[in-house]
PASE-475601 format. One record per atom (N, C-alpha, C, O): residue in one letter; y, x negated, z. Coordinates in steps of 0.02 Angstrom, whole numbers, plus 50000, padded with zeros to 5 digits. Each point is the difference from the previous one (the first is absolute). Layout:
aYXZ/...
# end
This chain:
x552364122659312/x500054998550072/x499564994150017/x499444999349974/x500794996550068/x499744993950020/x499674998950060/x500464998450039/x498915001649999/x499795001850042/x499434995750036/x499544998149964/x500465000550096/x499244996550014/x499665002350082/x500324999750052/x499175001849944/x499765000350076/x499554995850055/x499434997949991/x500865001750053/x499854994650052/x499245003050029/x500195004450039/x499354995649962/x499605005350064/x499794994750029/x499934995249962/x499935004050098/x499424994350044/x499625003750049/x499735005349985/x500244992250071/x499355004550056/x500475004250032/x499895006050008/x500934989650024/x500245005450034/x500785002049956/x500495001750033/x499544997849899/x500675003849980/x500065000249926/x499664995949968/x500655007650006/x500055002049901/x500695002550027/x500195004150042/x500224989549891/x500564999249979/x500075002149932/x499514998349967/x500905004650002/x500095002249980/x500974997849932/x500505003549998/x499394990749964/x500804995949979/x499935005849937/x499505003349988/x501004997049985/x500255004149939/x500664998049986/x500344996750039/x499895005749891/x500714996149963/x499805007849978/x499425001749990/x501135002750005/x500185007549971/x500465001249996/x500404996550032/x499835008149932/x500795001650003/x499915007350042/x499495003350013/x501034997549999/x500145008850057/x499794994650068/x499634995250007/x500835008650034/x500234995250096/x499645006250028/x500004999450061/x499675006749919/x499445004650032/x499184998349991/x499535003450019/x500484988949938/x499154999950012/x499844998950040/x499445002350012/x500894993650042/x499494998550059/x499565005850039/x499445000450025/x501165004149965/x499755006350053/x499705001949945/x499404999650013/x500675002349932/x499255003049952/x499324996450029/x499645003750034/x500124988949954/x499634996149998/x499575001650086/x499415001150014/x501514998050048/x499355002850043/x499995007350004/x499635001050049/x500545004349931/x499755005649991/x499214999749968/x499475001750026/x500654995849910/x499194997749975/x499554997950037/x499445002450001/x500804991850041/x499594996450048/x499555004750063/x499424999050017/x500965005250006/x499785004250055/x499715006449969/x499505002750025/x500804999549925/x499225005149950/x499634997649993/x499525003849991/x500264988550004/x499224997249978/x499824999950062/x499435002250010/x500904995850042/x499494998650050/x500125005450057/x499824998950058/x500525007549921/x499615002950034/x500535000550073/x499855002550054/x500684994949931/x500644997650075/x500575004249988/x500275000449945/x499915002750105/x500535003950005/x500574995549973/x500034994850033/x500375005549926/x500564994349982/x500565000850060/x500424995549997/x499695009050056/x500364998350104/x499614996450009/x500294997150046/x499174999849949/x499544994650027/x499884993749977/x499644995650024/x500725004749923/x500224992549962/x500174995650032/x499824994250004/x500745010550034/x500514991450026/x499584994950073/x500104994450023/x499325012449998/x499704996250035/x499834993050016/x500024996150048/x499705004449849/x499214994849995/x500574996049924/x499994993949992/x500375009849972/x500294994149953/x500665002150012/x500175004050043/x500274992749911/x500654999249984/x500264995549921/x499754995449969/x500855008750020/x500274997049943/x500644995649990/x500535003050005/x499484991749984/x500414994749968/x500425000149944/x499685001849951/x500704997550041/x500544998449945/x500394992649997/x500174996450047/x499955002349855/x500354994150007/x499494990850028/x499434997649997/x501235000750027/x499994995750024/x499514999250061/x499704994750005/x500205010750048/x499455002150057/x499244998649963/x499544996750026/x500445006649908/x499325000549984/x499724994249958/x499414999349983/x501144996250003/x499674994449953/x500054994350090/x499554995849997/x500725003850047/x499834997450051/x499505001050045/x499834995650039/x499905010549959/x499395001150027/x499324999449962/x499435000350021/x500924998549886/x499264997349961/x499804993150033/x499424998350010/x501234997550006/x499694993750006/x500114998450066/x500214994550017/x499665010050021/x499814999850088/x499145000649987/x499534996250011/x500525009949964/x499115001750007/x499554992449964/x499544996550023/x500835003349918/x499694993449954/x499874996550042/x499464997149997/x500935001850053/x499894991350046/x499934999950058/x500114995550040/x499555014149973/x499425001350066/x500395000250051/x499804997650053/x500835005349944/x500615001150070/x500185006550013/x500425001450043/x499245003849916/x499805007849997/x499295001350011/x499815005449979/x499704990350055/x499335001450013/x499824998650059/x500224996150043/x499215008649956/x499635000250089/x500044994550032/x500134999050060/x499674995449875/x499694993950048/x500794994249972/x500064997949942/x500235001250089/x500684997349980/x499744994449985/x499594997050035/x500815000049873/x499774994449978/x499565001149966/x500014996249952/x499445008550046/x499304997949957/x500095000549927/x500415003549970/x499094992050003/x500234998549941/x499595006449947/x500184999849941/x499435004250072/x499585004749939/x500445002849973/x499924999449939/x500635004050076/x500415004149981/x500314998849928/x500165003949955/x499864988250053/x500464996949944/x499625002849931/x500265002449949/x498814995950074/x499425000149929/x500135007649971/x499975002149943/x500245002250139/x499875004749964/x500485003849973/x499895005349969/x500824991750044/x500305003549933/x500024995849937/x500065002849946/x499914992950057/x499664995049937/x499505004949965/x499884999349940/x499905004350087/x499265002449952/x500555007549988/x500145001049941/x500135003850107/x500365005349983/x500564998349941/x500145004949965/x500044991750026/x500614995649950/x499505000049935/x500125003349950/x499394993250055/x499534999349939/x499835006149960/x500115001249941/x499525003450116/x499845006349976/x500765003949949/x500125001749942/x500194998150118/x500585002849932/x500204996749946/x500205002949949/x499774989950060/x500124997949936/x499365003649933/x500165002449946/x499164997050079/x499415001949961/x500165006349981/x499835001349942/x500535004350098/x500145006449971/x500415001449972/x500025005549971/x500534989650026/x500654998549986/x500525003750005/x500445001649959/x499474999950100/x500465004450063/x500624994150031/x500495001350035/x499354993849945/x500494992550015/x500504998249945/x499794996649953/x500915005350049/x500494999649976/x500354993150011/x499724996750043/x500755000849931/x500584995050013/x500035001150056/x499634996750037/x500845008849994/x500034999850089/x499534998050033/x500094995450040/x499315007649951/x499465000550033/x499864992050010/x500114996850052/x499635000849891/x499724994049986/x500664994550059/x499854997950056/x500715001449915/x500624997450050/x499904997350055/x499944994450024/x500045013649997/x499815002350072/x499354997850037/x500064999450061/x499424999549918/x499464997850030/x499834992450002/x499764996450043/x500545002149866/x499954990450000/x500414998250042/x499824995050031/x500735007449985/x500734996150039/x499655000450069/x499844995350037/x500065012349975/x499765002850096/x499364992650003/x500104995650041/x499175003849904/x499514995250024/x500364992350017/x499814995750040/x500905004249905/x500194993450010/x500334998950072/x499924994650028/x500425009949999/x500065000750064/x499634998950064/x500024996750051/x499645008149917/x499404998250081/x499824994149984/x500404996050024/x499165001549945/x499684992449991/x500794994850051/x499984995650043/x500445007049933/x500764993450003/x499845000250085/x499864995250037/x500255013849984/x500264999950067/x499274998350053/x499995000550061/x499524997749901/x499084998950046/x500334994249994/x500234997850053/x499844999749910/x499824988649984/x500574998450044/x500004994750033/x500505009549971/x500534997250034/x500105000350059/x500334996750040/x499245009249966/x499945001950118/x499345000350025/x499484999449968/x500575001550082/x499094999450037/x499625007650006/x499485001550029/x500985002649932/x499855004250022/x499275004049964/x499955006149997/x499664990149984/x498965002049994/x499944995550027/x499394999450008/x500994994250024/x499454995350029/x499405003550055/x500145005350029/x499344992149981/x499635003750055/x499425004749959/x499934999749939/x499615005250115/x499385000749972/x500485007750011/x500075002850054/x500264999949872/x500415004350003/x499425005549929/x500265005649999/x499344994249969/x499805002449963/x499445003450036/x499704996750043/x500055011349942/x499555004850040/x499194995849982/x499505000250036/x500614995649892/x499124995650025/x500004994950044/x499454999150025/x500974997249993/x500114995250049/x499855004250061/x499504999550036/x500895003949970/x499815006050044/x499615000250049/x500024998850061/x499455003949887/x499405003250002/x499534993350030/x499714999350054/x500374995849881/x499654992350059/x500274999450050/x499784994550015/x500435006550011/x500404996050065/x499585007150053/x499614998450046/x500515006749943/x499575004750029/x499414999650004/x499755001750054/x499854996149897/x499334996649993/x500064995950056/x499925003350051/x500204990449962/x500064994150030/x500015001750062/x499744996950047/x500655009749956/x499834999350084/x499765007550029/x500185003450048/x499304997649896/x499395003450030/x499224995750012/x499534999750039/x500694997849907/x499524997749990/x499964990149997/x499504997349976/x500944999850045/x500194993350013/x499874995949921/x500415001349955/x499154995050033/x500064997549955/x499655002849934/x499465002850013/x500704997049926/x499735003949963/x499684998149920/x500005003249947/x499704988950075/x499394999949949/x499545001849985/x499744998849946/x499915006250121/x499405003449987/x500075008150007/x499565003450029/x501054999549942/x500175006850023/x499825001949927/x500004996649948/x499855009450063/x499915004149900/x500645005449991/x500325003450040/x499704996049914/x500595005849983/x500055002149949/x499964997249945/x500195009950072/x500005005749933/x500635001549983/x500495000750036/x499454999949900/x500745001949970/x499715005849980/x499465000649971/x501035004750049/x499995007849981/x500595002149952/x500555002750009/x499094994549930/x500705002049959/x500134991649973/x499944994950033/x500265005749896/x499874992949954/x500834999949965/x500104997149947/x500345005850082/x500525000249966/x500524993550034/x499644995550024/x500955003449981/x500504993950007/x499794998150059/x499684995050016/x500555010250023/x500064998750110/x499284999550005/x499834998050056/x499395003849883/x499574996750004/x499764993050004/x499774996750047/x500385001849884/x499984993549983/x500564993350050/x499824994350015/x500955009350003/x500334995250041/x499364999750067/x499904994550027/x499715011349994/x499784999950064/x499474994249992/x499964994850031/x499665007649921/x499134992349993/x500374995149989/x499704995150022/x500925002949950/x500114993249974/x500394997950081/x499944994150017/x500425010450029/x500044996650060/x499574998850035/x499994994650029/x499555009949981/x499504996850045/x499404994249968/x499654995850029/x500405005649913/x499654992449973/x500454993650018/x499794994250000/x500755007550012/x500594993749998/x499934997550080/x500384995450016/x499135007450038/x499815000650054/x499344999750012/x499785003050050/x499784993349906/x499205001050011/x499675002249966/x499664997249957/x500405008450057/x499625006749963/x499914999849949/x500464999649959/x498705000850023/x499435000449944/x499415005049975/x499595000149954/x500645005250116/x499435002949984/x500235007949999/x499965003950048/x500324997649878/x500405007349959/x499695005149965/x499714998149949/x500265007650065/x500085003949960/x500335004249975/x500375001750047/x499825002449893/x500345002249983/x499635007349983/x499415000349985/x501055006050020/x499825006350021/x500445003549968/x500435001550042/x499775001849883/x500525004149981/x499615003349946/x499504998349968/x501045008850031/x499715005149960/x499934999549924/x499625003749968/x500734991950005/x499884996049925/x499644995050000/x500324995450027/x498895002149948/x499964996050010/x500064994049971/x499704995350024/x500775003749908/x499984995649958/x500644996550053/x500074993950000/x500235009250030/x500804999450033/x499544994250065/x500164994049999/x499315008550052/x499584996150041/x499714993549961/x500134994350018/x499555007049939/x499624994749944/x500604993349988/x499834994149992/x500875008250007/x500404995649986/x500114996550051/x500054994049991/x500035008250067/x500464997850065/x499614996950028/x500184995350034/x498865007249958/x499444994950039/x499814994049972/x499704995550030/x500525004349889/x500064994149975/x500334994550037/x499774994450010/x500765007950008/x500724996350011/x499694996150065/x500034993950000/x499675009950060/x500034997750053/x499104997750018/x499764998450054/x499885002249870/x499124997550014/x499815007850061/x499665000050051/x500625004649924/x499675006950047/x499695002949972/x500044999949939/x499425004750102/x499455003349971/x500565007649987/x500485002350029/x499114999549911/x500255009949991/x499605004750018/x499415001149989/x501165002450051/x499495006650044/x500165008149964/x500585001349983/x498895003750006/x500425006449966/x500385001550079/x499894998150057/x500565006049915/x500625002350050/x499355006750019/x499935000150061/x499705004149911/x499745005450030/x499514997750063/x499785004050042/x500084988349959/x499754999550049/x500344995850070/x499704996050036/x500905005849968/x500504995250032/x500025001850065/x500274995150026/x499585010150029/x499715002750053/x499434997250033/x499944997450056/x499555003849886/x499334996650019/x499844992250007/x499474997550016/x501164999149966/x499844994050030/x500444996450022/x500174994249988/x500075010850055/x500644996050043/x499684994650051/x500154994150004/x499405009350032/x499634996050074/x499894992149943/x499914995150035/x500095003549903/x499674991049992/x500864996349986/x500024994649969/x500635008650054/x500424995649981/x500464999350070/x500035004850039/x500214990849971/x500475000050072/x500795001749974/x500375001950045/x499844997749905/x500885002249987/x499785002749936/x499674997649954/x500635008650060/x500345005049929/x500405000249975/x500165005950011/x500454991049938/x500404999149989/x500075006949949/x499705000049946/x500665005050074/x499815006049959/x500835000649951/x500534999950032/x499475000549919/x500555000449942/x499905003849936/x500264998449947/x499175009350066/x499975004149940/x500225004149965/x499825003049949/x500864996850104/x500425004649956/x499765008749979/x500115003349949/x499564998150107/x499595008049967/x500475003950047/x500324998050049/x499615009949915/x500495003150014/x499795005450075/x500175005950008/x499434989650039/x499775001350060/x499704997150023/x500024994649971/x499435005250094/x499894993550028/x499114999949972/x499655004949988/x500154987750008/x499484999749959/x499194995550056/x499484996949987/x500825005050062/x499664996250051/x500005004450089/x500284998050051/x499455006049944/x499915004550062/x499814996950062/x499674994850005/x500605009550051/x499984996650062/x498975000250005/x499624996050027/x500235009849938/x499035002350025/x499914990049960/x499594996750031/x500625001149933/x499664995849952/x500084992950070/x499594996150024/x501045004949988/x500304994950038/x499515000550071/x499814994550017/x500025009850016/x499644998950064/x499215000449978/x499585000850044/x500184998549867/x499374997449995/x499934994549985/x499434997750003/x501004998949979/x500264993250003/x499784995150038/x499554995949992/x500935005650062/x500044999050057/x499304998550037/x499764994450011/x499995011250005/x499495002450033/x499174993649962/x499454999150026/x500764998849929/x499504995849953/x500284991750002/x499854995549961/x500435004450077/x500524992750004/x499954998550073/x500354995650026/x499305007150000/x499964996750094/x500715000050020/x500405004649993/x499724986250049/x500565001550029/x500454996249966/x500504998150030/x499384999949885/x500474997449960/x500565003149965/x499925002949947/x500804996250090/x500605006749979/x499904999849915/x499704995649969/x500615009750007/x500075001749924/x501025000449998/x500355003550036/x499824993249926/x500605001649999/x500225003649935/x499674998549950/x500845006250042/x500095003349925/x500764997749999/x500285000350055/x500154997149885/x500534999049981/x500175005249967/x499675000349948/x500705003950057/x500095007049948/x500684997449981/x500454999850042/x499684997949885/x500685000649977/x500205002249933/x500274997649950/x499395010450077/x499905006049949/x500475005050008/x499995003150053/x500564998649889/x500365005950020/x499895006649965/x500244999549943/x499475006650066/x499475002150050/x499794993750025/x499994994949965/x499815005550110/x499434995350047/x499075003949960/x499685005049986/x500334987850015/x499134999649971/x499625003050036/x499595004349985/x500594992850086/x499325000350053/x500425006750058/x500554999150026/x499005007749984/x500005002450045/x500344998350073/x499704995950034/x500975007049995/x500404997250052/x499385000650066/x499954995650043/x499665010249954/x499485001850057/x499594993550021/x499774999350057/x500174995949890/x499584995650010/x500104994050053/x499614995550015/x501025005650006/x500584993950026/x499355002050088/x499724995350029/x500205011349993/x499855000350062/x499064998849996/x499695000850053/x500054997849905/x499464995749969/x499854993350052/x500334995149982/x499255003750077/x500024994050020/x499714993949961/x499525000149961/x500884994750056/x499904993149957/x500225001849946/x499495001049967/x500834999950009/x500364999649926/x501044999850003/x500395001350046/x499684997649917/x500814996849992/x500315001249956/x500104995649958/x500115009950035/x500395002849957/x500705000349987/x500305003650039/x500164992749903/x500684999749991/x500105001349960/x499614998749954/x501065005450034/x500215001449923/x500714997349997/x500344996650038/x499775006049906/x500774994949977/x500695003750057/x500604999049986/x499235004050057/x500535000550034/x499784994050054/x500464996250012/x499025002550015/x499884996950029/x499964993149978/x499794996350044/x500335001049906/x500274993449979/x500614999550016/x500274996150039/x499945008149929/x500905001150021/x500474998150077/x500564997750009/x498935004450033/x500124997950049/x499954993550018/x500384996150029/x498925003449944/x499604992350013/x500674993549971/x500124994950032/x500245007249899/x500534996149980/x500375000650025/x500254994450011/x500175011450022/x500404999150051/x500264995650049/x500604998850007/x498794998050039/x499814995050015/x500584993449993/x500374997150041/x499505002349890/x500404994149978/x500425002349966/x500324995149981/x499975010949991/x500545001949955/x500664997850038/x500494999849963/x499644998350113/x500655000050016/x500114993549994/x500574997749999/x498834998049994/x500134993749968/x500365001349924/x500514996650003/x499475005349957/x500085001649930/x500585003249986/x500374998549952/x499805008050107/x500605003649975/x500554995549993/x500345001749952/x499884993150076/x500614997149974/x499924994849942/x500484996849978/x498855002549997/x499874998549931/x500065005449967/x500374999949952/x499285006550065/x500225004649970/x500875001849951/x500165001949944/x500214995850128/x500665003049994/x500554995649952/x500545001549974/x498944990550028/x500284993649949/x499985004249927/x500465001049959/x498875001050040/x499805002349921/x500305005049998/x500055000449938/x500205003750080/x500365006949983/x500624996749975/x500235000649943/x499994996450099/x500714993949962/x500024997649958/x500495000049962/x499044997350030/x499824995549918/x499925006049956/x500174998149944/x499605010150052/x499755002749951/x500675003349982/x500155000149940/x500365003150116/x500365002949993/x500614997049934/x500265004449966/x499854991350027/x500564997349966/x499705000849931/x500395001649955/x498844997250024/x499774999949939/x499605007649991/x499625001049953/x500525004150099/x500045007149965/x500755002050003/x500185004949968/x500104993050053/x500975000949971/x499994997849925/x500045004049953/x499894989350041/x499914999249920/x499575002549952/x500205000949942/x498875001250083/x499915005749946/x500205007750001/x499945004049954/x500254997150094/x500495005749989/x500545001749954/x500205004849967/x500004987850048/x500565000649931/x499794998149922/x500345002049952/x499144994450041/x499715000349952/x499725008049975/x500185001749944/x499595000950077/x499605004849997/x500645006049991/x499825003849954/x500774998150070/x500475004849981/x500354997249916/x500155003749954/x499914988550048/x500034996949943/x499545003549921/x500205002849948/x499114995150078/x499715003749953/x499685007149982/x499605001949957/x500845001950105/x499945007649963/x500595000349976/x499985002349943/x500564996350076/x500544999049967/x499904998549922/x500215004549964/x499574991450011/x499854997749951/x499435006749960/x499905001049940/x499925001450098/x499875006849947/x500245006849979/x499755005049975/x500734993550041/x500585004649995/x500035007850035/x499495001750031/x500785000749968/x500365006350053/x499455004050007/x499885000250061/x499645003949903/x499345002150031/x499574996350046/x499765003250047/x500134992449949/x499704995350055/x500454997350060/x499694998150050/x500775001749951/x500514998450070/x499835002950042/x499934996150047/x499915011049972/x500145004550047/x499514997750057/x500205001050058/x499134995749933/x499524999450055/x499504995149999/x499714998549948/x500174998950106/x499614995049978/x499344999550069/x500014996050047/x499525008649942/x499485001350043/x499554995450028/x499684996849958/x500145001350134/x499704994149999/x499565003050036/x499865005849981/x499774991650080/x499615001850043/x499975006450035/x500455001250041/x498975004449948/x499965004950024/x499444998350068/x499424999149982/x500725000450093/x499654997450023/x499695004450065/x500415001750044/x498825000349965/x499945003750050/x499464995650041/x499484998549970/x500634999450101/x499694998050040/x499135003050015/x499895005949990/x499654990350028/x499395003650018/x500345004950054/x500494998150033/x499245008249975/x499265001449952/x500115001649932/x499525001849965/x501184997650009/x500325005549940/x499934991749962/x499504996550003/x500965002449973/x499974994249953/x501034997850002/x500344999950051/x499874998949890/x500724998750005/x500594999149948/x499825000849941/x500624998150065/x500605002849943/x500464996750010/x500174998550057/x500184999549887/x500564998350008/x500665000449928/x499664999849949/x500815000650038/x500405001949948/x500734995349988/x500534999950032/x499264996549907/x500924995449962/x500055005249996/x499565004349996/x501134996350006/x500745004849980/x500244994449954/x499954994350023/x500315006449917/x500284992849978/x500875004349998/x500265000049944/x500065002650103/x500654998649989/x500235000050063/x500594998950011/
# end
């Protein structure tokens, strides 16, 4: 069986090549025993794809027209790195492989060709631009990175791309911090003491990925309380949220999380949706043709392999997500 998984902050996809047209519903049956979800509550938060639907929605998401922030480009890295991993486990078959080189060659075609990332469409751009107008200009602002992983490193390298010189870095590995403070000339902080010195930084850019929140509202109004009348702002674009929601009613402090970007892109997404709707045009005709490639080469493995051809199992936050080729 041929298989790879998508996970990011807000969704886990789920592509497969199998034979039997009952895995999908095995896979999310599986899916909702791990986590714990009534499988009547599926259709809530994911849904499943077949065919031709599911190799068109690989290369929607690829080229950021299935995401919060319409257009942004992380999505692309990060199935680039989910693609890799299966290749390393070698869970990445002919289909598989196909399917992901053709879907990356796609998105790249349908970005270069429409406007649709032009603009400050990525959650670290974001986050500066939120900076900027708390705090107006921002060569003399400090900022903590909570968490040394991608949406880390994109976050210090935007706001360095904006001023900003004066970093630290704050995560629970610290060879993972050691790397990322290289990158941006930042000092390394242990994560056990990441509370206790909130009051010396003005933006938190929090991205640790822990499996609850790692920054309490008690920490947030001592903060505060040690900072006069200079606001503290926190960027949470943590799924779990990093930072305590209690903290938001905290005076002087500014708290957003990735729903609240979402909005913030909104903004300008209706500029975009009919770039949007160019690139769906451009993708559609070249998932008709790997579609047909792809029934081509199960075909080509003769009559046990025909029967199915498993793609995206996809469940929306808070669940994750699914989706399923049928190859007949």
């Amino acid at each position: 069986m041929e298989f790879a998984v998508v996970s990011t902050c807000n969704r886990v996809e789920i592509y497969g090549v199998a034979a039997g047209e009952d895995v999908p519903g095995r896979v999310v049956s599986a899916f909702c025993a791990r986590q714990r979800v009534d499988p009547s509550d599926f259709g809530r938060f994911g849904f499943t794809a077949a065919g031709l639907d599911a190799i068109f929605h690989l290369m929607e998401t690829a080229s950021g027209l299935d995401s919060q922030i319409l257009g942004e480009t992380e999505i692309l890295g990060q199935m680039k790195k989910a693609y890799l991993n299966a290749q390393e486990r070698s869970s990445a078959g002919p289909v598989i492989n196909r399917l992901f080189q053709k879907g990356f060659q796609a998105a790249k075609h349908a970005r270069t060709h429409t406007a649709v990332s032009v603009g400050q469409v990525s959650v670290a751009n974001l986050a500066v631009d939120l900076a900027a107008g708390v705090f107006g200009k921002l060569e003399n602002i400090r900022v903590l990175l909570l968490g040394a992983g991608a949406i880390g490193e994109k976050s210090g390298k935007a706001f360095a791309s904006r001023g900003v010189r004066d970093f630290a870095v704050c995560s629970r590995t610290l060879e993972t911090a050691g790397d990322l403070a290289a990158k941006l000339g930042a000092k390394v902080l242990p994560f056990e003491a990441r509370e206790s010195i909130l009051a010396e930084w003005d933006v938190v850019v929090c991205s640790a990925a822990a499996p609850g929140t790692v920054v309490s509202a008690g920490a947030v109004r001592a903060a505060v309380e040690g900072r006069g009348a200079r606001p503290l702002l926190f960027v949470d674009l943590a799924m779990p949220r990093d930072v305590d929601p209690a903290a938001v009613g905290v005076g002087n402090v500014f708290l957003y999380n990735l729903d609240d970007l979402a909005e913030l892109a909104a903004k300008n997404r209706q500029a975009r949706a009919a770039e949007a709707e160019r690139a769906r045009q451009i993708l559609a005709p070249r998932a008709a043709s790997l579609w047909e490639q792809v029934q081509a080469q199960l075909g080509s493995r003769g009559a046990a392999t025909q029967g199915s051809l498993h793609g995206p199992l996809q469940a929306r936050r808070p669940l994750a997500a699914a989706l399923a080729l049928a190859a007949n």
